[in-house]
C-alpha positions as CSV (number, residue, x, y, z in Angstrom):
1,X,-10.4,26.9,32.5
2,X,-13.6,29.1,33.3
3,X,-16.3,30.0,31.1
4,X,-15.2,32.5,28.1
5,X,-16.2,36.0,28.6
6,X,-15.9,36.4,25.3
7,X,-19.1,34.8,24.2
8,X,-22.2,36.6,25.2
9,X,-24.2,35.1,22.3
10,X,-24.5,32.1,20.7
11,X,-26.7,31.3,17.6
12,X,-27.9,27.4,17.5
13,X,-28.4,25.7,14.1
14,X,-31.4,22.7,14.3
15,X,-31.4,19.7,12.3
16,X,-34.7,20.8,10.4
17,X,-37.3,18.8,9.1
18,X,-37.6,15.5,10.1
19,X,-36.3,12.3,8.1
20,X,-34.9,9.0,7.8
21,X,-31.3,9.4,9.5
22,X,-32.1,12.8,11.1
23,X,-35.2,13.1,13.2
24,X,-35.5,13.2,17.2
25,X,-32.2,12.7,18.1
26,X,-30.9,16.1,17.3
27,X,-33.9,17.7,19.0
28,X,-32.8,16.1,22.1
29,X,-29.3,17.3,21.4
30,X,-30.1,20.7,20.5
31,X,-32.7,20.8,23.8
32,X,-29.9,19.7,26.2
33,X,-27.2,22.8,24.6
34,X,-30.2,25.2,24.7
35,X,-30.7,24.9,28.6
36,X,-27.1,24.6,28.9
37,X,-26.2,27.9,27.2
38,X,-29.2,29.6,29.0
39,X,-28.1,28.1,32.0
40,X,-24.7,29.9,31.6
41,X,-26.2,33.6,31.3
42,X,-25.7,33.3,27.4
43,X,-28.4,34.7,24.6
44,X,-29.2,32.0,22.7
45,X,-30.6,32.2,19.4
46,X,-32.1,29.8,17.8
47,X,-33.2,28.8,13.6
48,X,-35.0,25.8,12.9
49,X,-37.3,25.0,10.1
50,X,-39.0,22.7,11.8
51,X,-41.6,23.7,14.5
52,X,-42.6,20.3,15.7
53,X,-40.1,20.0,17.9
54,X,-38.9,21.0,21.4
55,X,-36.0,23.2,21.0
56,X,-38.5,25.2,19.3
57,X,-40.5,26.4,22.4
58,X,-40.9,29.2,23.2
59,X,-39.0,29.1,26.6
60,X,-35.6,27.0,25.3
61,X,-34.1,30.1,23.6
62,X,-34.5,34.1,24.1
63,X,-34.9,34.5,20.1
64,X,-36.7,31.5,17.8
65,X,-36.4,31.8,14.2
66,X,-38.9,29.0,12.4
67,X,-37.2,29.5,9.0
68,X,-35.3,27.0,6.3
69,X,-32.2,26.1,7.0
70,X,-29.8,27.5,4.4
71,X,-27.0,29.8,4.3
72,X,-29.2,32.9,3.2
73,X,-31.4,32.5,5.8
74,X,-29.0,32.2,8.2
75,X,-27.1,34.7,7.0
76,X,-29.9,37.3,7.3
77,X,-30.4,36.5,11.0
78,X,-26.9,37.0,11.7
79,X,-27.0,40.5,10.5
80,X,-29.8,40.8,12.4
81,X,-29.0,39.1,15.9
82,X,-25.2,39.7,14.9
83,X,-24.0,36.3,17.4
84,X,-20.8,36.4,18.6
85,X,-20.5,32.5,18.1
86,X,-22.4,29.9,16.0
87,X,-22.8,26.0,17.2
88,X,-23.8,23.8,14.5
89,X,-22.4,20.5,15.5
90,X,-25.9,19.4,17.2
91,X,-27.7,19.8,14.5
92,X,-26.6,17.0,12.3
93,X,-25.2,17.6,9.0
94,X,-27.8,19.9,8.0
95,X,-26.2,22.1,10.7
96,X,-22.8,21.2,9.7
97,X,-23.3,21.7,5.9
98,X,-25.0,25.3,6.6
99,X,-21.9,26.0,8.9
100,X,-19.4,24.8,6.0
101,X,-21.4,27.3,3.4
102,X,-20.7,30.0,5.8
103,X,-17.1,29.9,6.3
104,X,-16.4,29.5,2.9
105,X,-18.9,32.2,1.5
106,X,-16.5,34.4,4.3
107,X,-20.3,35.4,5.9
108,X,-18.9,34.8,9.6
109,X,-15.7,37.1,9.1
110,X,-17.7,39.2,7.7
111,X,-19.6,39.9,10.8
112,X,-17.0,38.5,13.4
113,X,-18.7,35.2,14.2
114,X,-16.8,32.4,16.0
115,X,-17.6,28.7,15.0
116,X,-17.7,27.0,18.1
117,X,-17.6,23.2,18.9
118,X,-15.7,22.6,16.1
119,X,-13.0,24.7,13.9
120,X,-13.9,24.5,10.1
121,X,-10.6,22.7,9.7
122,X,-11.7,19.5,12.0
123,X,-15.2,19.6,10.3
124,X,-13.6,19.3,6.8
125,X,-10.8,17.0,8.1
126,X,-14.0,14.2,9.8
127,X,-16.5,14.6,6.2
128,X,-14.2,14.8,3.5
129,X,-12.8,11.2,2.1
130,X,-9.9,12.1,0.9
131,X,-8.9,14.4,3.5
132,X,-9.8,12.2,6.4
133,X,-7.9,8.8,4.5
134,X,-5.0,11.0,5.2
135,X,-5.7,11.7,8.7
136,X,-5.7,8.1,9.5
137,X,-2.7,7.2,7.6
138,X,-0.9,9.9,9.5
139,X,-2.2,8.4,12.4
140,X,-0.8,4.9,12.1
141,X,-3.6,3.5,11.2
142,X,-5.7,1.5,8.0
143,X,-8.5,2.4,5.7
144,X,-10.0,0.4,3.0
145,X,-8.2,0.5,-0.5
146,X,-10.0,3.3,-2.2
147,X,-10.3,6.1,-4.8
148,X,-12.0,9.5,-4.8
149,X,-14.3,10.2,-7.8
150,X,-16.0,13.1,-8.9
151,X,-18.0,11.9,-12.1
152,X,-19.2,8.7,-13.5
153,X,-16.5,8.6,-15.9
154,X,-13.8,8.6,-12.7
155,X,-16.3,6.0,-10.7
156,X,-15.8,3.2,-13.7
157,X,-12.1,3.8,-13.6
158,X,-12.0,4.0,-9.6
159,X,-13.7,0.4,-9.7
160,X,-10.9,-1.5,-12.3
161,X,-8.3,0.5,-10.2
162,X,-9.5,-1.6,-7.1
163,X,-9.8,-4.9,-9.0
164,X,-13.9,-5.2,-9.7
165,X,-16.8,-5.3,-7.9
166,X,-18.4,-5.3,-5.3
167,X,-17.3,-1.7,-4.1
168,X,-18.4,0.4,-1.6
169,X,-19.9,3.7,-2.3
170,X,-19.8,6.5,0.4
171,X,-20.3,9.8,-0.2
172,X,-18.8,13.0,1.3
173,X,-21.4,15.6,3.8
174,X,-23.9,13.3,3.7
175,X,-25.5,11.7,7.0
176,X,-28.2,8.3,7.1
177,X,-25.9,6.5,5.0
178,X,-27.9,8.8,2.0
179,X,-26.5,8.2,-1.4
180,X,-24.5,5.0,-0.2
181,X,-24.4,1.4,-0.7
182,X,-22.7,-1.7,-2.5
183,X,-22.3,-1.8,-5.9
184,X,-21.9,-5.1,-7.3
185,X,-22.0,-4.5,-10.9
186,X,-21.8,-1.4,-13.6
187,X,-25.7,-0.8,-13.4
188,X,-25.4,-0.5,-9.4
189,X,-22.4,1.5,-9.6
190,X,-24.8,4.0,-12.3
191,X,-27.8,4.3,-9.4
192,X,-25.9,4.7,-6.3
193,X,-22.6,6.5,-7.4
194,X,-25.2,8.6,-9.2
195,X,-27.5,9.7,-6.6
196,X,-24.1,9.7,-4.0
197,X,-22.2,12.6,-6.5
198,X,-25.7,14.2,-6.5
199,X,-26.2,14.2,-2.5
200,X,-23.1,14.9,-1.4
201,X,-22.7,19.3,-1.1
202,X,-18.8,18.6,-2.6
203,X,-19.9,16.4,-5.5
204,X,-17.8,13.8,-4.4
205,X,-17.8,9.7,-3.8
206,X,-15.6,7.4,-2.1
207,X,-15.5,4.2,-3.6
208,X,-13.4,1.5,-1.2
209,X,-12.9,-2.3,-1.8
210,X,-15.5,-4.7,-0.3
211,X,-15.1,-5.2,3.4
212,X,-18.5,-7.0,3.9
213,X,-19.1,-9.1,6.5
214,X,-16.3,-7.8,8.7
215,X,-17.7,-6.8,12.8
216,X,-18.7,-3.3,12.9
217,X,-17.9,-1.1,15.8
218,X,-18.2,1.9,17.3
219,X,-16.9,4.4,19.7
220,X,-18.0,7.7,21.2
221,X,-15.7,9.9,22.2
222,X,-15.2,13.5,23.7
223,X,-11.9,16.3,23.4
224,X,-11.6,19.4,25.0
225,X,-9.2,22.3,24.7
226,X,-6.5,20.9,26.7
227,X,-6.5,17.6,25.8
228,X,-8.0,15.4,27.7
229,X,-10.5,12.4,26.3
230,X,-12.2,10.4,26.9
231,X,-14.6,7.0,25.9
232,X,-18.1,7.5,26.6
233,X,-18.9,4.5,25.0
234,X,-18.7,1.6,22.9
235,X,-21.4,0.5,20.2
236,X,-21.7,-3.3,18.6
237,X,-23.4,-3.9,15.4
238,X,-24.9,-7.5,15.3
239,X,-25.3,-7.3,11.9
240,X,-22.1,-7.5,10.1
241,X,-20.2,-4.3,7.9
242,X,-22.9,-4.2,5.0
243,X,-26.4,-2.8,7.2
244,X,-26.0,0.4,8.3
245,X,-25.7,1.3,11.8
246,X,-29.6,2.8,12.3
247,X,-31.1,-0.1,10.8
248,X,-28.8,-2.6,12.5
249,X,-29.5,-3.8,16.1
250,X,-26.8,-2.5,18.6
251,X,-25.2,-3.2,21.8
252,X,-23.8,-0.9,24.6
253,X,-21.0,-1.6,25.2
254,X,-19.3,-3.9,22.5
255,X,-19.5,-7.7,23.9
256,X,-17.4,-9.9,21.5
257,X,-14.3,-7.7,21.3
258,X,-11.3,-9.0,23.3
259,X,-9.5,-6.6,25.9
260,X,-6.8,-5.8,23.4
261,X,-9.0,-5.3,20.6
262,X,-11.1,-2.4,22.5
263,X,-8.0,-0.8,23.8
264,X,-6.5,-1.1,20.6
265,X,-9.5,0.9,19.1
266,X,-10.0,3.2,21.9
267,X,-5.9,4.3,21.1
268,X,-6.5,4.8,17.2
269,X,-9.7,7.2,18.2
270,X,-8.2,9.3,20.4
271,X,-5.1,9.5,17.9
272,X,-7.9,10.4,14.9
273,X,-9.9,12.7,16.8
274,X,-6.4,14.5,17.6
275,X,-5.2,14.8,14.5
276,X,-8.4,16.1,12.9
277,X,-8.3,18.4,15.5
278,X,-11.6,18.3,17.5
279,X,-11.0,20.4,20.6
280,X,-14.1,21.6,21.7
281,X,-16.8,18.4,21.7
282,X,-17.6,14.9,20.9
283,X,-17.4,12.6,18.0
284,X,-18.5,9.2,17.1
285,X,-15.9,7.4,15.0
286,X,-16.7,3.6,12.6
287,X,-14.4,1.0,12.5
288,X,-14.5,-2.6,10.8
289,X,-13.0,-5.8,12.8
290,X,-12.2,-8.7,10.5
291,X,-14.2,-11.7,12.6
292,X,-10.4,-14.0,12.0
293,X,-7.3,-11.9,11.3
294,X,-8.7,-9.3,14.0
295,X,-7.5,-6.2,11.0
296,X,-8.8,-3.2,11.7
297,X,-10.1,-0.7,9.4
298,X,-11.0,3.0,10.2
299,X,-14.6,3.6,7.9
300,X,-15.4,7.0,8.8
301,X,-15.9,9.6,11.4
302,X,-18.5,12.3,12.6
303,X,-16.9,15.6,13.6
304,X,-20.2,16.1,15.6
305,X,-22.9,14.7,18.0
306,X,-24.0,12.3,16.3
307,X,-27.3,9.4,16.0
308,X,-25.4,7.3,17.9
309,X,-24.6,10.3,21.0
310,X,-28.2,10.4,21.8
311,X,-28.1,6.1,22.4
312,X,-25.1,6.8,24.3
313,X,-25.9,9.3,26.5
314,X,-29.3,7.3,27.4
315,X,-27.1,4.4,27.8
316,X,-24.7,5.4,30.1
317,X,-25.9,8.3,31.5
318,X,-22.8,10.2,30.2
319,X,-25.1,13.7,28.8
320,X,-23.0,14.0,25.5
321,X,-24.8,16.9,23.9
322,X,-24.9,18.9,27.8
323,X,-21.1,18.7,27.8
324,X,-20.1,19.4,24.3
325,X,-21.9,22.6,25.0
326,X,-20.2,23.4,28.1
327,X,-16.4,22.7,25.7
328,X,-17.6,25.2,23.1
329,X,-17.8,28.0,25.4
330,X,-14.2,27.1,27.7
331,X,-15.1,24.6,30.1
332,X,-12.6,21.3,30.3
333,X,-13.8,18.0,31.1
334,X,-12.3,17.8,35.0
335,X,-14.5,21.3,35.3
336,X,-17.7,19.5,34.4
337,X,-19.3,17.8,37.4
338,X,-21.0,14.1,36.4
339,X,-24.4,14.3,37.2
340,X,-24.5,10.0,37.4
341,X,-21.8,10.0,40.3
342,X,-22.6,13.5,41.9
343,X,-18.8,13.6,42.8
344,X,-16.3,13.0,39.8
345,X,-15.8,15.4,37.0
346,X,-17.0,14.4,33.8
347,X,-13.0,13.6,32.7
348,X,-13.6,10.3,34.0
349,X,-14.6,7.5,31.5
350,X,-18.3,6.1,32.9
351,X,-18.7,2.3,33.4
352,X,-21.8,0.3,32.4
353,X,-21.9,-2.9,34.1
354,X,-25.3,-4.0,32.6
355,X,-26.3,-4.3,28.9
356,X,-28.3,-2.2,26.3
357,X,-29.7,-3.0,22.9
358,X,-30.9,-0.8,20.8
359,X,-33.5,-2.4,17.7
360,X,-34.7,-0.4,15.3
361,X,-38.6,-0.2,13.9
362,X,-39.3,-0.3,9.8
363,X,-42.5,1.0,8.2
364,X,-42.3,-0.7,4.6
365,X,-45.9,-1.2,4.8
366,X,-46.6,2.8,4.5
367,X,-43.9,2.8,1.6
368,X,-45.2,0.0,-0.6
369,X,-42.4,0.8,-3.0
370,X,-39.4,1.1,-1.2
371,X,-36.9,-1.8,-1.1
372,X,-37.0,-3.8,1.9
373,X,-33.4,-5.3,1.9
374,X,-31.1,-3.3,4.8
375,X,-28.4,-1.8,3.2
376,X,-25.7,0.8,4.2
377,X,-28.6,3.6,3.5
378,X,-30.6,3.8,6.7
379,X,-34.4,2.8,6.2
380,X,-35.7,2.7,9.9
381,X,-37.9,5.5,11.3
382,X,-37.8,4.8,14.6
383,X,-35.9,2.5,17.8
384,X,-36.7,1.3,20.7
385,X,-34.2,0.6,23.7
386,X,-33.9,-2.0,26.4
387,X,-31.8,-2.7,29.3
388,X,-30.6,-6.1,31.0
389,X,-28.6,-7.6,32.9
390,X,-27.7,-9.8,30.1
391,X,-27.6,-9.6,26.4
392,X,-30.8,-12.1,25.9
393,X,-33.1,-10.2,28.7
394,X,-31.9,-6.9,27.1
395,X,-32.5,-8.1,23.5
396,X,-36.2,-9.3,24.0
397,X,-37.6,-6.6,25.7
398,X,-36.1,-4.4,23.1
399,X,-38.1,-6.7,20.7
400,X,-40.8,-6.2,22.4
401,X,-40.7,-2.6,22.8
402,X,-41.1,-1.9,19.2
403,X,-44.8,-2.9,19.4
404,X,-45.1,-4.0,16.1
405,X,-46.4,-7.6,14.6
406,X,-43.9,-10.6,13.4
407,X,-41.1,-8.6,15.0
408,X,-40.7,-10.8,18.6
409,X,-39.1,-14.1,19.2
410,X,-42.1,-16.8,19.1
411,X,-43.1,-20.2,19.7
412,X,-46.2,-20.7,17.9
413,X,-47.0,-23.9,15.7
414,X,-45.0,-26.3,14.0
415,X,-41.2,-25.9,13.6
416,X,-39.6,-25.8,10.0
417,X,-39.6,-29.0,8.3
418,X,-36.2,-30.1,7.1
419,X,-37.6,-30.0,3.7
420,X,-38.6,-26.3,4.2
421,X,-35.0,-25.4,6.8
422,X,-32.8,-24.8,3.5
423,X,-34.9,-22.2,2.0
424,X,-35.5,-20.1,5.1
425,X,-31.4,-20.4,5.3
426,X,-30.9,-19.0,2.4
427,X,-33.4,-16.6,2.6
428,X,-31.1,-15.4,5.7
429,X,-28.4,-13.6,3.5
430,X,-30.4,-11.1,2.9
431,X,-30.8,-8.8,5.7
432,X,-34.2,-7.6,6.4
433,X,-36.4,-6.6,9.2
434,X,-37.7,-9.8,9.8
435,X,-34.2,-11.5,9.7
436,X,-33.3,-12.4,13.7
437,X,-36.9,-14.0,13.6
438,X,-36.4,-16.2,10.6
439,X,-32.7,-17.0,12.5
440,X,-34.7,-17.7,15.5
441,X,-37.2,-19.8,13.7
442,X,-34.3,-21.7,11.8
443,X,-33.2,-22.5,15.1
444,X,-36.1,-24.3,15.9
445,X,-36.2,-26.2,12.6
446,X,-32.3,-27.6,13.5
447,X,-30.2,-25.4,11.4
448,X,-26.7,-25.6,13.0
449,X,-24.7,-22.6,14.3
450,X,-22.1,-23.3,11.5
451,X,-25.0,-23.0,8.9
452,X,-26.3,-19.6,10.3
453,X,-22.6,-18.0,10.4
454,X,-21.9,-18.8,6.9
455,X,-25.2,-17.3,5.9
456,X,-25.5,-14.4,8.1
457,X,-21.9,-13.9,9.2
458,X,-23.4,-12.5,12.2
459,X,-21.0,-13.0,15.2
460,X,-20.6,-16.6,16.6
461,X,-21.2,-15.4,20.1
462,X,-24.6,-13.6,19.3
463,X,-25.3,-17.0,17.5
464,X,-24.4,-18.5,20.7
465,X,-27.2,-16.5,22.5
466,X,-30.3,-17.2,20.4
467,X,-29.3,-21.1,20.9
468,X,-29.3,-20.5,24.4
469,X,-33.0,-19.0,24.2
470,X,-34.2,-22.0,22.3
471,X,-32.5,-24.4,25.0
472,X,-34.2,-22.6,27.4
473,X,-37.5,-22.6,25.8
474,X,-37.6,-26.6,25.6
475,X,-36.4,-26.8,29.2
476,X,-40.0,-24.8,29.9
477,X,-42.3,-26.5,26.8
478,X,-40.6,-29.7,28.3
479,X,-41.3,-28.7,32.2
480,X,-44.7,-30.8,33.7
481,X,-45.6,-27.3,35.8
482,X,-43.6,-23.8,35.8
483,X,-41.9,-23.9,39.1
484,X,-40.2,-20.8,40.6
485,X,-36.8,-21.7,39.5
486,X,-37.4,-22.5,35.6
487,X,-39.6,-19.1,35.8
488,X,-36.9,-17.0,36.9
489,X,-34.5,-18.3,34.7
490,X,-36.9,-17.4,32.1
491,X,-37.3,-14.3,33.1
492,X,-33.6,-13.4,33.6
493,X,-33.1,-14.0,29.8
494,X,-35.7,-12.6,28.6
495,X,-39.0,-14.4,28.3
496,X,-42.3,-12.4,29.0
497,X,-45.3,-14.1,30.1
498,X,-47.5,-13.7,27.2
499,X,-44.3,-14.8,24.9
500,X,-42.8,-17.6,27.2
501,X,-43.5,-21.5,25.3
502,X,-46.4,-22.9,26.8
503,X,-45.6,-25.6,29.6
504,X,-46.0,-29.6,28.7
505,X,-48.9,-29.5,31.4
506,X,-52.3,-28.6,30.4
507,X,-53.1,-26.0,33.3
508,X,-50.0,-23.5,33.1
509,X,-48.8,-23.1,36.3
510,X,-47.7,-19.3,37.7
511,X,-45.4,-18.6,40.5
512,X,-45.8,-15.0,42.6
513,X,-42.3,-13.4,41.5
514,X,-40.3,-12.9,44.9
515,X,-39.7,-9.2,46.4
516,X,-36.4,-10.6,47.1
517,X,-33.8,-8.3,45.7
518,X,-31.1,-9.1,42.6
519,X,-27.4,-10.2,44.1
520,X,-26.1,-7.7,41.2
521,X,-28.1,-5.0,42.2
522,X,-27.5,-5.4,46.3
523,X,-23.6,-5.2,44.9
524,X,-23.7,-1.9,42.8
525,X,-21.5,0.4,45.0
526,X,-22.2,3.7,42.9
527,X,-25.2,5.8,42.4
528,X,-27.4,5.6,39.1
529,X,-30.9,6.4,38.6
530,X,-31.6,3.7,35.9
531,X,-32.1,0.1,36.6
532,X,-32.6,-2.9,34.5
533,X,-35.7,-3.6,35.3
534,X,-35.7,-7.5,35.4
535,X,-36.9,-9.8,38.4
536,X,-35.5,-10.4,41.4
537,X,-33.0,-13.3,41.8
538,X,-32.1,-14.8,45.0
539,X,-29.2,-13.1,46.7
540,X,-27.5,-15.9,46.4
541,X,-25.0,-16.7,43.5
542,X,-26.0,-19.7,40.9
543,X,-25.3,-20.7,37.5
544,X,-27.3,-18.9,35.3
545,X,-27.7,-21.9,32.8
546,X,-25.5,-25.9,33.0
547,X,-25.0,-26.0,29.5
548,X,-21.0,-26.2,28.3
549,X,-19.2,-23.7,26.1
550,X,-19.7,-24.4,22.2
551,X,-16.0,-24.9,20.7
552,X,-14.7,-22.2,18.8
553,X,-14.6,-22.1,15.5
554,X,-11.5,-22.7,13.4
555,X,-9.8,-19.2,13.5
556,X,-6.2,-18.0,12.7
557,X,-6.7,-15.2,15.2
558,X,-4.3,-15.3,18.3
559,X,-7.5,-14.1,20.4
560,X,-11.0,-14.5,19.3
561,X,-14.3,-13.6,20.9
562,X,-14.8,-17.1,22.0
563,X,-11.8,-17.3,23.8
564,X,-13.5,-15.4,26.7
565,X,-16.8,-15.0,27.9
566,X,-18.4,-10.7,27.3
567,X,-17.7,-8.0,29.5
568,X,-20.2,-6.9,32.2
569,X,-23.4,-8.1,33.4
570,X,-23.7,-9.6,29.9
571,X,-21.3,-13.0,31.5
572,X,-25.3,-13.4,33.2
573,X,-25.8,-15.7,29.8
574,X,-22.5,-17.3,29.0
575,X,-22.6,-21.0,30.2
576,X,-21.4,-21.7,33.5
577,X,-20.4,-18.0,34.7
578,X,-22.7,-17.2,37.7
579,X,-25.7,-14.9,36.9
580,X,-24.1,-12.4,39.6
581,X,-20.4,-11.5,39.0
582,X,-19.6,-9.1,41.4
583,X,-16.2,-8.5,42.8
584,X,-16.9,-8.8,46.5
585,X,-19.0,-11.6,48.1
586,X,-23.0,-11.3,47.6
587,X,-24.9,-10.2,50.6
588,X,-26.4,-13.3,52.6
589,X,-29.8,-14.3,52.6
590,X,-30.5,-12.5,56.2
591,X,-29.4,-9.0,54.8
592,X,-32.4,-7.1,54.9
593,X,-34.2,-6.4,51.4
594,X,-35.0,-3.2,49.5
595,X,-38.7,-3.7,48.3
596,X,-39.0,-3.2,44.5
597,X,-42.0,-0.6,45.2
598,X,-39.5,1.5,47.1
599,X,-36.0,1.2,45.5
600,X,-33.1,3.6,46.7
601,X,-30.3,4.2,44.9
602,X,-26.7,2.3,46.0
603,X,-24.2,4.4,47.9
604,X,-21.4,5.8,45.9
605,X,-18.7,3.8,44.2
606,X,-15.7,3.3,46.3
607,X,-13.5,3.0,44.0
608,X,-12.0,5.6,41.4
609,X,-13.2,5.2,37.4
610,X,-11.1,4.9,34.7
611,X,-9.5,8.1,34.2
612,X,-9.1,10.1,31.3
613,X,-6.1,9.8,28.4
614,X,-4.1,13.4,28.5
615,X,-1.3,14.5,26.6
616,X,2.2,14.7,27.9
């Protein structure tokens, strides 16, 4: 369908000042719909309180309003600008909880202003609880056991209803996880249920039984007016149901979930984002995976671009926030081009065949009162992500990245002493900024894998992965001299030079890295402007490591994460898979190379992406 005619003027709502759980992200998503809109011949007027940011220059819209963001502000500038549409779902919930004010006051009938990118319906159907339980149920699919609550007097009933504590308290139009967390007794229930009914713009809490510990996952996905969807992409917590998603590290796309399980959640999220009735735009929708039945649970959804779109879209490419502005105003997805391929339509699902980790960066120190334990509130101020062609390369130089003391894999002094191994165990339950270290650092004092899950209840397979770093890092503290081989395996997983264990011989030896290109790299048919930068491998294919497959652990799932090795370029670190996977020989050694310093991109893919779902 071509661009409506209808819409000549478009008012943009920003995310306003910026906090924990809203900052940058939004810019970035309201920058992208500002060009796009401007792009498109439309006026484009723009309120945000904040002036520190880009959307607010001078050049991204034809009218800037630095004001606060409520509904009498905004109000006044529509008399004033009188819009013929307003877009508030890339401004996080600020945006969407001005919107919501609006409708219901009647202030855009009043003046004949359109809510685009989402109907007030959808937006009520995604961030109401009790509303959006009954969208999944209608759906086919599970949520947690729970009760709505509007007091303190209906929270302490809510909590005998659903047998005792722990409960999980969530409340409704709120965004960071603010006002949430686990109560595990009455005076928990008191602080967080009380600060949840006082954040939330309905004055409402959902309180759900305990699903702590379960795998937490997920997906991003796009609707338009005629029904087509798609995946952009899927997100992995490694830190189980419990730490929210900002403050968790993540992984693009989701490496521990069987075929069946992904497709299973891909179905029930394009059912929900149907039935809520998101035509126009994007969404990001939670669900929790129990690690040994394989139950799922739908936790909650985001009738918006979300915190997650912005790690999506610099994931995979996929511009999220560019499209969903290009929906709101008529376009389908089959009429926007993909500017990754160059030639498909933006209909078609995008494939990542490397991996990316997002880790996130804490400043306790400059909040000397603040709690340090993660919980389902957000904490972190700030991320940093990596890409690899493995989880373990990805993972450290995302470590890395963040810059900041204690928070990198390290090899310095004296293991844990067995005497001192329980106590750093223990000290693992409780997730904190400093916990993948302390597992790391367990490691090296002997814990056992079985110790760590029961712990941490991280994921066996990421587990898996940090014992395959410490194998790795005695093969090179064990090595007489650092020959070419042992360095490059070190480097495909990871290690950086400062950070590599020091060699068993007393002059550490260095080997020039080869201009030779990587196999995976020669094999990449289609176009994309991002590579993982890692170093070259010979063009040949060979095991990335000897080491045999660990035995899964007792499960009653039919088909657990162990029972295959990870999607993608992330099979680089699983035990005897070669490092380079592709699906058509490797080039030989006499193919001539690409030299690192000038690096073209691969012709275009061949062969056809996964396509979009449609309704009959």
């Amino acid at each position: 369908m071509p661009r409506r005619t209808d819409i000549s003027s478009v008012l943009v709502i920003g995310s306003g000042p910026i906090v924990i759980g809203q900052a940058c992200e939004f810019d970035y998503s309201g920058t992208q719909a500002c060009r796009v809109l401007r792009a498109e011949g439309i006026r484009v007027i723009l309120v945000n309180s904040n002036p520190a940011t880009i959307m607010t220059d001078p050049d991204m819209a034809d009218a800037t309003y630095v004001e606060p963001i409520t509904p009498e502000v905004v109000e006044a500038i529509i008399a004033k600008e009188r819009p013929d549409a307003l877009l508030p779902t890339l401004g996080g919930q600020t945006a969407l909880n001005t919107a919501m004010s609006l409708v219901e006051s009647g202030v855009l009938d009043k003046y004949g202003v359109e809510l685009i990118g989402a109907r007030a319906e959808a937006i009520n159907a995604g961030e109401d609880r009790e509303e959006f339980k009954r969208v999944v149920e209608r759906c086919g699919a599970e949520v947690a056991r729970s009760v709505i609550a509007h007091s303190m007097e209906e929270c302490h009933a809510g909590v005998e209803a659903l047998g005792g504590y722990p409960v999980v308290v969530r409340p409704s139009f709120t965004m960071g996880g603010l006002g949430s967390g686990f109560a595990y007794n009455a005076e928990d229930l008191e602080r967080i249920a009380g600060q949840g009914l006082a954040d939330s713009r309905t004055t409402e809490v959902l309180l759900e039984e305990s699903i702590l510990g379960w795998k937490e996952i997920e997906l991003e996905v796009m609707r338009d007016q005629v029904d087509n969807c798609v995946m952009v992409c899927s997100i992995e917590n490694v830190d189980p149901v419990g730490v929210h998603t900002g403050d968790s590290i993540t992984i693009a796309p989701a490496l521990t979930l069987t075929d069946r399980e992904l497709q299973q959640l891909r179905d029930i999220a394009f059912a929900v984002i149907r039935e809520v009735g998101v035509d126009t735009g994007g969404c990001n929708i939670q669900f929790a995976v129990h690690p040994n039945t394989g139950r799922v649970i739908v936790i909650e959804m985001n009738p918006r671009v979300s915190r997650s779109s912005a790690l999506a879209s610099k994931a995979t490419g996929f511009p999220i926030a560019k499209i969903a502005a290009r929906l709101a105003i008529g376009y389908t997805l089959d009429e926007i081009p993909n500017d990754i391929t160059g030639s498909t339509p933006a209909s078609f699902e995008p494939a990542v065949d490397y991996v990316v980790v997002k880790v996130p960066r804490f400043a306790f120190e400059k909040f000397r009162g603040a709690d340090p334990t993660l919980t389902t509130t957000m904490k972190s101020v700030g991320e940093a992500m990596a890409l690899g062609r493995c989880y373990t390369e990805a993972l450290q130089k995302a470590m890395r990245s963040i810059d900041k003391s204690g928070t990198v894999f390290h090899w310095d002094g004296t293991a844990p002493t067995p005497e001192q191994l329980p106590a750093l165990i223990e000290s693992l339950r409780t997730p904190t900024e400093h916990r993948l270290v302390d597992l790391q650092q367990a490691i090296r004092g002997g814990a056992t894998l079985e110790q760590l899950f029961e712990a941490t209840a991280i994921d066996p397979w990421f587990l898996d992965q940090m014992f395959l770093l410490q194998e790795l890092a005695e093969q090179v503290q064990a090595a007489p001299a650092l020959t070419a081989e042992l360095l490059q395996r070190a480097k495909r997983h990871g290690f950086s030079d400062a950070r590599s264990p020091p060699c068993a011989a007393s002059a550490r030896t260095r080997c020039a890295r080869s201009a030779t290109p990587s196999g995976c790299g020669r094999c990449t048919r289609r176009w994309t402007p991002v590579r993982p930068s890692s170093p070259p491998i010979p063009p040949t294919c060979t095991p990335a490591t000897t080491r045999p497959r660990r035995s899964p652990r007792a499960s009653g799932r039919p088909s657990s994460s162990w029972a295959r090795a990870p999607t993608g370029s992330a099979r680089a670190s699983s035990s005897t898979t070669p490092a380079c996977t592709p699906p058509w020989p490797c080039p030989s050694a006499t193919t001539p190379s690409w030299s690192t310093a000038t690096r073209r991109p691969s012709p275009p893919t061949t062969t056809s992406p996964t396509a979009c779902t449609s309704s009959p």
